[in-house]
C-alpha positions, 0 to 999 in steps of 0.5 A, spaced: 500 500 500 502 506 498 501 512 501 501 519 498 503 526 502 502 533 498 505 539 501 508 545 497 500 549 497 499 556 498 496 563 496 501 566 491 499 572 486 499 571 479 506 570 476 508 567 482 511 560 482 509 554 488 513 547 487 508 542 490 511 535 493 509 528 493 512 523 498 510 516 498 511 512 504 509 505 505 512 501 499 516 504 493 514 508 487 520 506 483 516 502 478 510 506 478 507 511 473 506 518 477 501 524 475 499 530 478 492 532 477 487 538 480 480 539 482 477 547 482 471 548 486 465 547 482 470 542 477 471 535 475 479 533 477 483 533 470 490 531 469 495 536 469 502 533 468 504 525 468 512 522 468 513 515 467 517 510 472 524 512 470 522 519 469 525 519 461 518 521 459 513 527 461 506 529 458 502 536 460 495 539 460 495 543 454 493 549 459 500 548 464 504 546 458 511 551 458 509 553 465 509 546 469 515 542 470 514 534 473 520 530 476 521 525 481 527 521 485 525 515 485 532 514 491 527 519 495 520 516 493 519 523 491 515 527 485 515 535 484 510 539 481 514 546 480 509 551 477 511 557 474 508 563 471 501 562 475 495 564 474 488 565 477 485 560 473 491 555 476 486 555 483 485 548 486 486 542 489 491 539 487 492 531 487 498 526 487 497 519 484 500 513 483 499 508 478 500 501 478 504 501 471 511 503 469 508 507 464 501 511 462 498 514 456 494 519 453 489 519 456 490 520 462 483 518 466 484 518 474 481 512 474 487 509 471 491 511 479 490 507 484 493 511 490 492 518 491 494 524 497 489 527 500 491 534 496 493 540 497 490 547 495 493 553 490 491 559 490 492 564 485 490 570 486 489 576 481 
């Protein structure tokens, strides 16, 4: 069982940037696809970035594509989500997940995961 930590939330203005980290306990995550996705108040949770077990290969949401960056060490059983350029419209929750594959393909379904944190909220403000 694995469990998952977010931490790195917070109020920012828009232009800001946050670095959202994701640490698993319980059981490693070397061999596992991991993705970041986001819940806004009102909105269903959509996918915003996914890296592959090895971290050779990322996908992004077009709406944070050139502004996020996802990455992991697998020695710390850690993913980050650095977030640059902010804006009001980044405003959320955002959830670590873990999948049971080493690699996920587009699309990106949060079914697909099956270990999620509890989340962690990012505000933006204008």
């Amino acid at each position: 069982q694995v469990q998952l930590v977010e931490s790195g939330g917070g109020l920012v203005q828009a232009g800001g940037s946050l670095r959202l980290s994701c640490a698993a306990s319980g059981h490693t995550i070397s061999s596992s696809a991991m993705g970041w996705f986001r819940q806004a108040p009102g909105k269903e949770r959509e996918f915003v970035a996914g890296i592959s077990y090895s971290g050779s290969t990322t996908y992004y949401a077009d709406a944070v594509k050139g502004r996020f960056t996802i990455s992991r060490d697998n020695a710390k059983n850690t993913v980050w989500l650095q977030m640059n350029s902010l804006k009001p419209e980044d405003t959320a929750v955002y959830y670590c997940a873990a999948s049971t594959r080493a690699i996920m393909l587009p699309p990106f379904r949060d079914q697909d995961y099956s270990y999620w944190g509890q989340g962690t909220q990012v505000t933006v403000s204008s």
